[in-house]
Structure formats: C-alpha cells, structure tokens
PDBQT receptor file of N, H, CA, C and O in Angstrom, charges set to zero:
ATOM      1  N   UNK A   1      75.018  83.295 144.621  1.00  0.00    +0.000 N 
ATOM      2  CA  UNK A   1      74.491  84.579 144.208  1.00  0.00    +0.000 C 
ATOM      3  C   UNK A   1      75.186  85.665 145.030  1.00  0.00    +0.000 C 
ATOM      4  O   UNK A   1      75.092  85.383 146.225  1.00  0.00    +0.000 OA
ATOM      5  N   UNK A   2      75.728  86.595 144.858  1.00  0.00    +0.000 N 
ATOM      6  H   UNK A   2      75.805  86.824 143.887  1.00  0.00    +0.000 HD
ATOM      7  CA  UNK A   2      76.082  87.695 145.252  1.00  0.00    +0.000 C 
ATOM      8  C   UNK A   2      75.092  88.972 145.485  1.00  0.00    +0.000 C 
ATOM      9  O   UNK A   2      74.589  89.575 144.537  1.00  0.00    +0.000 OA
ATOM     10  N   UNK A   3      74.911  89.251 146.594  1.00  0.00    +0.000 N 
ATOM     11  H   UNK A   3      75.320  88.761 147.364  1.00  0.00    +0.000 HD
ATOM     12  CA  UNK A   3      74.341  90.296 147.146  1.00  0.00    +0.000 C 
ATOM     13  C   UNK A   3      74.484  91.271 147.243  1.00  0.00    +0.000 C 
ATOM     14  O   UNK A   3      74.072  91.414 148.394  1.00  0.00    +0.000 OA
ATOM     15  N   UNK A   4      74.967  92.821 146.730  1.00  0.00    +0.000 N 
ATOM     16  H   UNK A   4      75.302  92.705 145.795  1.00  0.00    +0.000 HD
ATOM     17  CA  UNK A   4      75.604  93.578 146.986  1.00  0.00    +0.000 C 
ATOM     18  C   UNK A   4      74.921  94.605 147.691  1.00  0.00    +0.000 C 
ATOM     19  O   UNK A   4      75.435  95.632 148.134  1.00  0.00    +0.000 OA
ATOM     20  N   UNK A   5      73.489  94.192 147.782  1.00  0.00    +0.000 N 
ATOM     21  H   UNK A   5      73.071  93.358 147.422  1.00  0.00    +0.000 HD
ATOM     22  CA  UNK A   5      73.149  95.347 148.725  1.00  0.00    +0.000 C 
ATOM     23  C   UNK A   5      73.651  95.149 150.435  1.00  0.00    +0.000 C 
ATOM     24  O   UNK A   5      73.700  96.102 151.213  1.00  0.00    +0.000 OA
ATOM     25  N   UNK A   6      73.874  94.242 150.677  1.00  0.00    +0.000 N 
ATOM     26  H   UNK A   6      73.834  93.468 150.045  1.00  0.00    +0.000 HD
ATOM     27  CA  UNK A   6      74.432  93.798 152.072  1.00  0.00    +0.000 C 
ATOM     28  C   UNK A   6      75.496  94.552 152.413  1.00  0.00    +0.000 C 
ATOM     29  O   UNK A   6      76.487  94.568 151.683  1.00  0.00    +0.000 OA
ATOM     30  N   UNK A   7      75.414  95.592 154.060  1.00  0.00    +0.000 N 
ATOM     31  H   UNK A   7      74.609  95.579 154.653  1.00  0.00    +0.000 HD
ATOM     32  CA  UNK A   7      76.761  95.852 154.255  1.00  0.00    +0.000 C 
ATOM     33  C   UNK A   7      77.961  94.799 154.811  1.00  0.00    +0.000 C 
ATOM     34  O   UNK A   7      79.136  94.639 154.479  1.00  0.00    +0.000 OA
ATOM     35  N   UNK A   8      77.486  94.451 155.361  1.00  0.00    +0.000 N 
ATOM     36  H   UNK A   8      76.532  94.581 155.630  1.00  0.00    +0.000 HD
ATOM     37  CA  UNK A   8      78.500  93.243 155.617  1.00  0.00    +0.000 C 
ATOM     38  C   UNK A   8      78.274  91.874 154.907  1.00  0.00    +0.000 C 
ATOM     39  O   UNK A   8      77.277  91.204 155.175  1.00  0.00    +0.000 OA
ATOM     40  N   UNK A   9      79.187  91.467 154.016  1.00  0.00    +0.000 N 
ATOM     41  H   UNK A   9      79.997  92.011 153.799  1.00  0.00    +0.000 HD
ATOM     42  CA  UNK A   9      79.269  89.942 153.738  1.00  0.00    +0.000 C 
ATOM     43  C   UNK A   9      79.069  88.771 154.512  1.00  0.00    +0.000 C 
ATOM     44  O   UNK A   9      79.646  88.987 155.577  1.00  0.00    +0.000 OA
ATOM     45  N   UNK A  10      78.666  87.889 154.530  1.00  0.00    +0.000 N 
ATOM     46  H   UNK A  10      78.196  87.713 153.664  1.00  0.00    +0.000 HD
ATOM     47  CA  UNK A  10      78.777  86.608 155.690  1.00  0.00    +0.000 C 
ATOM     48  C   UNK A  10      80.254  85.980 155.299  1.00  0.00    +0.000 C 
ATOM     49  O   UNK A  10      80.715  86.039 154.160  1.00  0.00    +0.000 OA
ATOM     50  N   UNK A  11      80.914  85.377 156.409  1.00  0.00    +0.000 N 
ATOM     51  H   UNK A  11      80.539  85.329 157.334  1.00  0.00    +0.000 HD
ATOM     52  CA  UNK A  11      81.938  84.399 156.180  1.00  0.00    +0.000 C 
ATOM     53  C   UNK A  11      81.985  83.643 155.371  1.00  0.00    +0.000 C 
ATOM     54  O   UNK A  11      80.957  82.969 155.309  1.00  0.00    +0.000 OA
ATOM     55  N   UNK A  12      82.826  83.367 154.568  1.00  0.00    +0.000 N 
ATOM     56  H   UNK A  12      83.661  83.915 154.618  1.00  0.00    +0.000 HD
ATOM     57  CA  UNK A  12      83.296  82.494 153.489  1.00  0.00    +0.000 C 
ATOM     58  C   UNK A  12      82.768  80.526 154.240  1.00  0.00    +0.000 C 
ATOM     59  O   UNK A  12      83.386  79.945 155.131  1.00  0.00    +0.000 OA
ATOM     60  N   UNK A  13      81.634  80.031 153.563  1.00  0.00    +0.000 N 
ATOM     61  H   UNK A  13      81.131  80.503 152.839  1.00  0.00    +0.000 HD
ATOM     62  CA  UNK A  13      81.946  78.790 153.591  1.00  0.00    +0.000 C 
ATOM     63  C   UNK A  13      83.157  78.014 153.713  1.00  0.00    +0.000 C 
ATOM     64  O   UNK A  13      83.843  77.987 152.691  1.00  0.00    +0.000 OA
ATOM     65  N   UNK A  14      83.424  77.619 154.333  1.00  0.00    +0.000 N 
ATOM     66  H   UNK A  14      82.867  77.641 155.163  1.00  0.00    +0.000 HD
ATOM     67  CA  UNK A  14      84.979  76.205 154.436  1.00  0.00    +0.000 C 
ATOM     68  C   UNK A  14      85.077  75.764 153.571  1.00  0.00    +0.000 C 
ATOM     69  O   UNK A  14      86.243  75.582 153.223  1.00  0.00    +0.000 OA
ATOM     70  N   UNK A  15      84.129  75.353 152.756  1.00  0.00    +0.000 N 
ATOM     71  H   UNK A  15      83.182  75.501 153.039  1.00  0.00    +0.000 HD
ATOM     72  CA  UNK A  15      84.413  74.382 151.922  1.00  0.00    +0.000 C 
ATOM     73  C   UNK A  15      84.533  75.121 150.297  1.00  0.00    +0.000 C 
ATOM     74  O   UNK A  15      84.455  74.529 149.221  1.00  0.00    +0.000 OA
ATOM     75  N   UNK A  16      84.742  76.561 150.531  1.00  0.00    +0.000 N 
ATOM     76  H   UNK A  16      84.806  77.042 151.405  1.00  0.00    +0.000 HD
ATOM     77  CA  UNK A  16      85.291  76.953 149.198  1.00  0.00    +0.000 C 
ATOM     78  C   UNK A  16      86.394  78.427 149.647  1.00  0.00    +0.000 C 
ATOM     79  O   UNK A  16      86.445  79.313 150.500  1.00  0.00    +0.000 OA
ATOM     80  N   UNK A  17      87.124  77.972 148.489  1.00  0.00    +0.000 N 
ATOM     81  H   UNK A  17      87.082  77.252 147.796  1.00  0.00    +0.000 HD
ATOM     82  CA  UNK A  17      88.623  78.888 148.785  1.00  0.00    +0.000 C 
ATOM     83  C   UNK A  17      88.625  80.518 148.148  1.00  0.00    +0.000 C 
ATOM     84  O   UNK A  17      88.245  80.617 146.981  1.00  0.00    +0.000 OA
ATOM     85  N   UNK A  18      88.915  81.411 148.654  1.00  0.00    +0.000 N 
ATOM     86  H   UNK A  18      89.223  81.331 149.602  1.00  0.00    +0.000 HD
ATOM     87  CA  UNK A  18      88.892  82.411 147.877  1.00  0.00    +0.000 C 
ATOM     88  C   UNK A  18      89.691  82.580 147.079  1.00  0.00    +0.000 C 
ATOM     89  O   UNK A  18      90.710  81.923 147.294  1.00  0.00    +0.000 OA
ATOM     90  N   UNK A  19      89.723  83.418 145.870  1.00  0.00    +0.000 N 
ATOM     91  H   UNK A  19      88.895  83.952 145.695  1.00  0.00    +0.000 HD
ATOM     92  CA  UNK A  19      90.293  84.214 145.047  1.00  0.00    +0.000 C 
ATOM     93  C   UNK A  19      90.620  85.084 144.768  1.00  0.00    +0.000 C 
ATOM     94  O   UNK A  19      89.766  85.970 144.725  1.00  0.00    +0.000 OA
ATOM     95  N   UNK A  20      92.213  85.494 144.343  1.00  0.00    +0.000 N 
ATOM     96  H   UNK A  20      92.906  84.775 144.378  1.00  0.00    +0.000 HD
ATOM     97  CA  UNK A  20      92.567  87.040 143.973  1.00  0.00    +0.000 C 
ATOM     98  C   UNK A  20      93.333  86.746 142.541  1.00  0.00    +0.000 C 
ATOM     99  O   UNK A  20      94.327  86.022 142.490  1.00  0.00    +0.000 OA
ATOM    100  N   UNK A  21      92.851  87.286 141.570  1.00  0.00    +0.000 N 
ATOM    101  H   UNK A  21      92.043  87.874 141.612  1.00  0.00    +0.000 HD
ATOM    102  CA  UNK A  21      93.677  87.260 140.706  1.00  0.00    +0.000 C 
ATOM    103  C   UNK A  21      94.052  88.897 140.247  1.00  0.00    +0.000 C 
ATOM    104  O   UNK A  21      93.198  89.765 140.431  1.00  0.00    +0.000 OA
ATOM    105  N   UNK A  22      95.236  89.205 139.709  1.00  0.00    +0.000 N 
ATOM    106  H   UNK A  22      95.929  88.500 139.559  1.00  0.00    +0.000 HD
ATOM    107  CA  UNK A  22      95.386  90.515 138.880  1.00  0.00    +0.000 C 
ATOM    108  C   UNK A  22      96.030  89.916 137.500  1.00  0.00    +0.000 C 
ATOM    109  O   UNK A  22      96.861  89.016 137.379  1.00  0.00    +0.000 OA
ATOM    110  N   UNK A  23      95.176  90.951 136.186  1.00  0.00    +0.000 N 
ATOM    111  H   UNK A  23      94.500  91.682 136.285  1.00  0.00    +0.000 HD
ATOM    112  CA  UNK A  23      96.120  90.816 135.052  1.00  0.00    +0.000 C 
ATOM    113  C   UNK A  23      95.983  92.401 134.661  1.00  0.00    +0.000 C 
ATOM    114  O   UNK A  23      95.247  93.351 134.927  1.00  0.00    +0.000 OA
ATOM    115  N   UNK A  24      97.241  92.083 133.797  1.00  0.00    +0.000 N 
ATOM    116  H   UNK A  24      97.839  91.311 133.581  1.00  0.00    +0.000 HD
ATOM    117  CA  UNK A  24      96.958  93.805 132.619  1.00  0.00    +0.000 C 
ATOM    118  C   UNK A  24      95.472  93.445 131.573  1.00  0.00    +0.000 C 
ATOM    119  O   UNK A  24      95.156  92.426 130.959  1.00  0.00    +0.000 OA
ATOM    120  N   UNK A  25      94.936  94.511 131.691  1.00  0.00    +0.000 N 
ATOM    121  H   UNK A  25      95.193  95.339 132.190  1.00  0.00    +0.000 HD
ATOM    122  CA  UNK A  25      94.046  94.621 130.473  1.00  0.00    +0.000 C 
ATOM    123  C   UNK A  25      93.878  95.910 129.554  1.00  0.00    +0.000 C 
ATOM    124  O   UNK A  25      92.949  96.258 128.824  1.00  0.00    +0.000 OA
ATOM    125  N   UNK A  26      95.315  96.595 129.899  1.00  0.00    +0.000 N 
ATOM    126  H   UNK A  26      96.069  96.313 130.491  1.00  0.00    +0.000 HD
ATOM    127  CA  UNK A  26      95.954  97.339 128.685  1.00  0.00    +0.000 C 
ATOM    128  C   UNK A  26      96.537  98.720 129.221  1.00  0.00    +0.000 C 
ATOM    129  O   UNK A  26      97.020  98.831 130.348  1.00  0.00    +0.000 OA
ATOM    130  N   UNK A  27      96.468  99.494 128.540  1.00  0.00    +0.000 N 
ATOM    131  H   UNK A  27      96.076  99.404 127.624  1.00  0.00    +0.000 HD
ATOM    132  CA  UNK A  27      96.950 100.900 129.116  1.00  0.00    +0.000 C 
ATOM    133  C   UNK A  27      96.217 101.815 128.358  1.00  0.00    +0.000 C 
ATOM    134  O   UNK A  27      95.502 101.556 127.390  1.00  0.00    +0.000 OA
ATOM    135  N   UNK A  28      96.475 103.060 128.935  1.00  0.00    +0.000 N 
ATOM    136  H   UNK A  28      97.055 103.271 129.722  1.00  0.00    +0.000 HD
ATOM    137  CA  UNK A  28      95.584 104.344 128.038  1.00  0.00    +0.000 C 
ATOM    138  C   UNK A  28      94.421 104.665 129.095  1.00  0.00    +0.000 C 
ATOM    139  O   UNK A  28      94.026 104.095 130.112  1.00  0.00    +0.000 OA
ATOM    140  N   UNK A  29      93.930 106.183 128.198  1.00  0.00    +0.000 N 
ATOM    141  H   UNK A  29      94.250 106.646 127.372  1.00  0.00    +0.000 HD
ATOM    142  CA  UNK A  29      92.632 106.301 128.984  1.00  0.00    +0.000 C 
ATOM    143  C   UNK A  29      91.862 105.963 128.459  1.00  0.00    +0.000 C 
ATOM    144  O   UNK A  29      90.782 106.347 128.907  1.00  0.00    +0.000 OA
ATOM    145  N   UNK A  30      91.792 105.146 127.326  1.00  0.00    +0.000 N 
ATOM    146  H   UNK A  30      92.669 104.834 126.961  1.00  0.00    +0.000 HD
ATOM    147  CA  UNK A  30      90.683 104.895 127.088  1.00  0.00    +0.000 C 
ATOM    148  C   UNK A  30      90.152 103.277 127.533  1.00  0.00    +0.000 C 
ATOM    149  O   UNK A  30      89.024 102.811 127.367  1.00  0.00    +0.000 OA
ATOM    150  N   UNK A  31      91.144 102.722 128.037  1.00  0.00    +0.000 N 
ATOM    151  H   UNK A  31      92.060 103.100 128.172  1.00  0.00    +0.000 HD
ATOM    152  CA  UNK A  31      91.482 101.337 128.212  1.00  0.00    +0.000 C 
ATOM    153  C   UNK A  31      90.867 101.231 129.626  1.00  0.00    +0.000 C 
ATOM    154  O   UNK A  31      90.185 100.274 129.994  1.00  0.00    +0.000 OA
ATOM    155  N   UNK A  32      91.170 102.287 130.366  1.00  0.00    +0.000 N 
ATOM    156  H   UNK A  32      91.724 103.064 130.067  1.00  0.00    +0.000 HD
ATOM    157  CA  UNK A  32      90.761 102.428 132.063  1.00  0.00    +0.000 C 
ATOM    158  C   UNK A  32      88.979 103.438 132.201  1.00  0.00    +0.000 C 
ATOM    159  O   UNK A  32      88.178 103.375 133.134  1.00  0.00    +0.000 OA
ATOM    160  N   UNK A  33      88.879 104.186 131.041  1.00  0.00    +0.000 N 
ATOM    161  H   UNK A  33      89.529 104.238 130.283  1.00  0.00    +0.000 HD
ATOM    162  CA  UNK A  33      87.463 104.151 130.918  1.00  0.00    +0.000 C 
ATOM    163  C   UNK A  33      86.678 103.276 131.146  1.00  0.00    +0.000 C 
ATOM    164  O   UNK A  33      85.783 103.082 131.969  1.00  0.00    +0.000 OA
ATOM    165  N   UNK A  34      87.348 102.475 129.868  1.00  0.00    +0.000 N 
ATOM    166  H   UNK A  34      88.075 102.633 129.200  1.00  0.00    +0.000 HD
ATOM    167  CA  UNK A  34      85.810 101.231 129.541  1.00  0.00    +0.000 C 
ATOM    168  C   UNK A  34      85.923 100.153 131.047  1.00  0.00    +0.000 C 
ATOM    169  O   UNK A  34      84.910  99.625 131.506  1.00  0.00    +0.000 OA
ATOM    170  N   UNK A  35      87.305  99.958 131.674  1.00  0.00    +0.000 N 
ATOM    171  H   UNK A  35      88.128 100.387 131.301  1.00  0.00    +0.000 HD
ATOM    172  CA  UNK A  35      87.708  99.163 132.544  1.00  0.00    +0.000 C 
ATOM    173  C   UNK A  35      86.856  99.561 133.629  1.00  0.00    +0.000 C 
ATOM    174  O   UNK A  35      86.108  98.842 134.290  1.00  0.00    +0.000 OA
ATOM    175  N   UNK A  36      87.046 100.704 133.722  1.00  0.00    +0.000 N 
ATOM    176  H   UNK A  36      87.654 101.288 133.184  1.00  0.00    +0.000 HD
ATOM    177  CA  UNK A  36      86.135 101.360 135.298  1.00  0.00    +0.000 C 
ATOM    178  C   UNK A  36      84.859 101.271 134.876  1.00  0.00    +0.000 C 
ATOM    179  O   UNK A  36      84.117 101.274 135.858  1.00  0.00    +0.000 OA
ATOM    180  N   UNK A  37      84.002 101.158 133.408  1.00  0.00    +0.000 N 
ATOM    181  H   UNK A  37      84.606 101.156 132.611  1.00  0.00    +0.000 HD
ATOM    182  CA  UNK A  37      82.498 101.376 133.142  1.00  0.00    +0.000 C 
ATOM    183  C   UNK A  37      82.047 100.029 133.974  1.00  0.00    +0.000 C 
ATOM    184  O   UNK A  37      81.156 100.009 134.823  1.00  0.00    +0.000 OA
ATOM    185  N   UNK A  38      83.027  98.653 133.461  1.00  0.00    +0.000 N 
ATOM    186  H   UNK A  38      83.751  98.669 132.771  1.00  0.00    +0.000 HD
ATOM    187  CA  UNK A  38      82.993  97.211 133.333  1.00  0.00    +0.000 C 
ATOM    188  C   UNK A  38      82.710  97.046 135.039  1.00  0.00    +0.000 C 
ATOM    189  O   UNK A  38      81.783  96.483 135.622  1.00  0.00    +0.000 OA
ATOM    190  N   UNK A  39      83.520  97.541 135.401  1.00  0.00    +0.000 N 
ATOM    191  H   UNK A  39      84.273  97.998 134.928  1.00  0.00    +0.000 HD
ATOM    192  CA  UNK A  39      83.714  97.248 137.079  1.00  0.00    +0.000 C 
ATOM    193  C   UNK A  39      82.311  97.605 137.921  1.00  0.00    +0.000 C 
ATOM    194  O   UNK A  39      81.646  96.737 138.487  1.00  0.00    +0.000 OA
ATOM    195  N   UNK A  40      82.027  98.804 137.911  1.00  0.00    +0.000 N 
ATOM    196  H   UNK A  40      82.567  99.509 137.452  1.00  0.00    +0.000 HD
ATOM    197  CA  UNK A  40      80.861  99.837 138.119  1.00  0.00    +0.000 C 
ATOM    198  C   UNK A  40      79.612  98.630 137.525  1.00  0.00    +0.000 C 
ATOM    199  O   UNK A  40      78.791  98.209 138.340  1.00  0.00    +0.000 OA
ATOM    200  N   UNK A  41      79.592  98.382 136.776  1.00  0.00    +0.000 N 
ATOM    201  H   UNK A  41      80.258  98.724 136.114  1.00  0.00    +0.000 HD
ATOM    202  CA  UNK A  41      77.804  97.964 135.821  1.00  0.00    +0.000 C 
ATOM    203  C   UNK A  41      78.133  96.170 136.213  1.00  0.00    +0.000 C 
ATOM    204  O   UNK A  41      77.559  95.193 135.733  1.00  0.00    +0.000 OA
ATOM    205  N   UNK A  42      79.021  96.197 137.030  1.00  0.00    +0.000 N 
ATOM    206  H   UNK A  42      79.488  96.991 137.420  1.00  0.00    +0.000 HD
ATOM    207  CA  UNK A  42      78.719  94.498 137.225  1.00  0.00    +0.000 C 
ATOM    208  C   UNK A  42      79.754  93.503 136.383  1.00  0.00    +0.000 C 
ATOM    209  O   UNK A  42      80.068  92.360 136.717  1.00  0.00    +0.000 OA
ATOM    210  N   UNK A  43      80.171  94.172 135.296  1.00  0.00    +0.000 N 
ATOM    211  H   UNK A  43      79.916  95.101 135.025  1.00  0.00    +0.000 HD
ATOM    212  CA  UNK A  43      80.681  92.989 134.056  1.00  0.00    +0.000 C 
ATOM    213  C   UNK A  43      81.881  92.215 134.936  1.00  0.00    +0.000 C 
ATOM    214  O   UNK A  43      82.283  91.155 134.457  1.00  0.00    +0.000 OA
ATOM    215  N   UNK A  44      82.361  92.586 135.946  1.00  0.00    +0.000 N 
ATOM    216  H   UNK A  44      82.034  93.447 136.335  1.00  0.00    +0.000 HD
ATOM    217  CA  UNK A  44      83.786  91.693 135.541  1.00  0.00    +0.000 C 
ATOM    218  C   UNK A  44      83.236  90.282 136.352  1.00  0.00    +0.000 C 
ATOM    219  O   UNK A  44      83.786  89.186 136.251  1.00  0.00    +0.000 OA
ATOM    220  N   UNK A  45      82.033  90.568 137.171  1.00  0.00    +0.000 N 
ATOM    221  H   UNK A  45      81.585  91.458 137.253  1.00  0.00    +0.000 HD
ATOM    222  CA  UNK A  45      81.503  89.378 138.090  1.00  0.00    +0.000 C 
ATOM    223  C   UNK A  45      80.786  88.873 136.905  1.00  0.00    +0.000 C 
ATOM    224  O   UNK A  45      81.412  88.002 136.301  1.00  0.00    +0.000 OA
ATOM    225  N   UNK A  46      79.698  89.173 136.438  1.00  0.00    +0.000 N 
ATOM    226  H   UNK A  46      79.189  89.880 136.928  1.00  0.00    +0.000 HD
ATOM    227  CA  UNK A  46      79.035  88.431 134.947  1.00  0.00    +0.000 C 
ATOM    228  C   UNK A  46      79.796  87.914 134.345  1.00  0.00    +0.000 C 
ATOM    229  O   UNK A  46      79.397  86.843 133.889  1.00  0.00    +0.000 OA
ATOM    230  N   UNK A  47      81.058  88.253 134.033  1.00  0.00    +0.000 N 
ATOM    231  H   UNK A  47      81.382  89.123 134.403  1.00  0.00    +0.000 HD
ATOM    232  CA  UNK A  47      81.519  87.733 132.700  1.00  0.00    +0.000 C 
ATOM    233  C   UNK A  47      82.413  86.362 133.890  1.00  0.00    +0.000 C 
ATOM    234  O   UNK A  47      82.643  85.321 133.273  1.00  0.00    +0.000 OA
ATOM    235  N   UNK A  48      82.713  86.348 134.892  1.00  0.00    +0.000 N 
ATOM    236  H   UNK A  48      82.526  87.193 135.394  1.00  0.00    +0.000 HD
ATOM    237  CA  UNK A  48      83.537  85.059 135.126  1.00  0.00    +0.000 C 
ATOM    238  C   UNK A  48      82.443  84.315 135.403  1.00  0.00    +0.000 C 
ATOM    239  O   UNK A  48      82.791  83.150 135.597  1.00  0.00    +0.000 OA
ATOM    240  N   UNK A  49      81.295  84.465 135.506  1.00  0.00    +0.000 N 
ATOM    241  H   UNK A  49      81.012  85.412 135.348  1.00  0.00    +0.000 HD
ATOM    242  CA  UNK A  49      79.954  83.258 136.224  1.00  0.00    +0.000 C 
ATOM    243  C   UNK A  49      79.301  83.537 137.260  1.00  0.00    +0.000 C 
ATOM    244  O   UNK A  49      78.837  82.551 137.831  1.00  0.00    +0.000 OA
ATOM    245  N   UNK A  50      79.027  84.814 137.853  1.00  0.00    +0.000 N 
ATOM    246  H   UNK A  50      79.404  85.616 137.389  1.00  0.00    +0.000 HD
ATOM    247  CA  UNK A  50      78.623  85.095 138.828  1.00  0.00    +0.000 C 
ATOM    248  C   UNK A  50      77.605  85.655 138.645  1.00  0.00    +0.000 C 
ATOM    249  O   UNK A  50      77.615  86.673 137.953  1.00  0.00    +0.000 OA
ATOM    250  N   UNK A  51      76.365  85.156 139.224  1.00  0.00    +0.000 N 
ATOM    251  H   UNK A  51      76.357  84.329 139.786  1.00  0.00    +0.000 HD
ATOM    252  CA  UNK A  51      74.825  86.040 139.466  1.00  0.00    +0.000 C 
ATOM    253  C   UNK A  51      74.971  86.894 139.982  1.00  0.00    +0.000 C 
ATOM    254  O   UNK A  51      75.638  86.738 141.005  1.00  0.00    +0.000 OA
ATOM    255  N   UNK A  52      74.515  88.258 139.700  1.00  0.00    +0.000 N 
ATOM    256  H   UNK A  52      73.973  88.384 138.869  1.00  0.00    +0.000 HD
ATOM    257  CA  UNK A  52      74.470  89.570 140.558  1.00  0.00    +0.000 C 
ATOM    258  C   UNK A  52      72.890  89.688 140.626  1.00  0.00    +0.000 C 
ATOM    259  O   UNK A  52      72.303  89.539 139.555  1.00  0.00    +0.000 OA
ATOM    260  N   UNK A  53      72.033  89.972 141.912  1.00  0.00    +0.000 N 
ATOM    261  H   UNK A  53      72.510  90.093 142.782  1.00  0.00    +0.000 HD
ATOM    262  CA  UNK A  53      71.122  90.203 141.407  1.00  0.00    +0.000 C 
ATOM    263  C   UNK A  53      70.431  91.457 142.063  1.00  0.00    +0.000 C 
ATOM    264  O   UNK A  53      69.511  91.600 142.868  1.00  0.00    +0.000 OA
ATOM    265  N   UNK A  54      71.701  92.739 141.018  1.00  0.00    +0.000 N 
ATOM    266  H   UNK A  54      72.448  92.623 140.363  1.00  0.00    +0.000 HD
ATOM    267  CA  UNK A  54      71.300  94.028 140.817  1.00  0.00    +0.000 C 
ATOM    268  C   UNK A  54      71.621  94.645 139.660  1.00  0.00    +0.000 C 
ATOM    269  O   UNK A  54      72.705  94.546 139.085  1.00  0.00    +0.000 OA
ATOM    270  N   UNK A  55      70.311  95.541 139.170  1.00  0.00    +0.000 N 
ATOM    271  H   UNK A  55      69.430  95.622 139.637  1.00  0.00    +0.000 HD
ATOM    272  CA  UNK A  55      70.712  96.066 137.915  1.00  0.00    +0.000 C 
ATOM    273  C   UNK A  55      71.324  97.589 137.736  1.00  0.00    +0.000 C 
ATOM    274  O   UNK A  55      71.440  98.233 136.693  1.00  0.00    +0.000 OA
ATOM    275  N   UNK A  56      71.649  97.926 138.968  1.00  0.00    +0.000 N 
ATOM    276  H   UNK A  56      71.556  97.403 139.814  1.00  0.00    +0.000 HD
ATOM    277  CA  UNK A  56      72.013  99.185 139.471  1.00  0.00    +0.000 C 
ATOM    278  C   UNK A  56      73.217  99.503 139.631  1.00  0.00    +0.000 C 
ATOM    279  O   UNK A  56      73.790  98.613 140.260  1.00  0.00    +0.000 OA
ATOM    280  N   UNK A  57      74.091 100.603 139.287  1.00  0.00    +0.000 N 
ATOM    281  H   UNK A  57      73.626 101.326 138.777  1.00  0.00    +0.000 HD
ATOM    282  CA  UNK A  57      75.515  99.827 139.101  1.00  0.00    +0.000 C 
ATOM    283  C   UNK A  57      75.751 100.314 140.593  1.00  0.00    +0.000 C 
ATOM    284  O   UNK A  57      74.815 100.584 141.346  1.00  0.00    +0.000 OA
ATOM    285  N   UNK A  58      77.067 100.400 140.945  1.00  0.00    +0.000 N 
ATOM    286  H   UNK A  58      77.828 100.181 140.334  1.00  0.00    +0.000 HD
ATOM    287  CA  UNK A  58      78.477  99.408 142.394  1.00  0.00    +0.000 C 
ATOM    288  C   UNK A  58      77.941 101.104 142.564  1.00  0.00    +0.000 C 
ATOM    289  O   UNK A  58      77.803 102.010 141.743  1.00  0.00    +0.000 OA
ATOM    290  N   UNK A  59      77.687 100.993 144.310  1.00  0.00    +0.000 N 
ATOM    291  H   UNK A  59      77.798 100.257 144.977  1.00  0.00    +0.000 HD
ATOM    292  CA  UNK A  59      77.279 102.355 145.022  1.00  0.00    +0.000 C 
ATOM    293  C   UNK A  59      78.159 102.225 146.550  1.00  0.00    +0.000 C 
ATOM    294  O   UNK A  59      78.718 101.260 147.071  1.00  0.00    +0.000 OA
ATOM    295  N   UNK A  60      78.050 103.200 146.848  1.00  0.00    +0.000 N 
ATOM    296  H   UNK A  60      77.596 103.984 146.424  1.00  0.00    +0.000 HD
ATOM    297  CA  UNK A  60      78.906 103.105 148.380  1.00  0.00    +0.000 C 
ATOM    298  C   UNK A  60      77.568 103.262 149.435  1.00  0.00    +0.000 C 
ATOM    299  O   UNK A  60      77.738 103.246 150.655  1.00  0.00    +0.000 OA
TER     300      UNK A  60
C-alpha cells in the first residue's frame, strides 16, 4: 500500500527491486493535460496495481 501522506518514505525492503521506467505517451497540449490530470488524481499508480489509500489528489 502506498502512503502518501508520509513525509518521508521508509527504506525499500531487500527483497524487492525498484523501478524506473519512461515511455512517450504522445505529444500536444492536450496529451500533457490529461497526462498531468492522470499523475495528480493517482491514475498512473492505480492503473499499474498499486493501492493508494487517498482520495485527494498529489499535494506538496
């Protein structure tokens, strides 16, 4: 589960590896709209399998 109200993260378990991936997911402004809505409201963690459990979108 991912926490995002936490300021600091805890250390990565050993026994799992992190991840970075980058792809294109298009160009335009309208392409980086919906991209930045997705990012902000949670989707790009939902959509690979990840529990968020906030319904509030990404705050500093």
């Amino acid at each position: 589960m991912t926490s995002p109200e936490l300021r600091d993260w805890p250390s990565s378990d050993r026994g799992y590896r992190r991840s970075e991936v980058s792809a294109v997911v298009g160009r335009g402004d309208s392409v980086w709209e919906r991209v930045a809505r997705d990012v902000l409201r949670w989707r790009v963690k939902t959509a690979s399998g990840f529990a968020v459990d906030s319904t509030s979108p990404v705050s500093q």
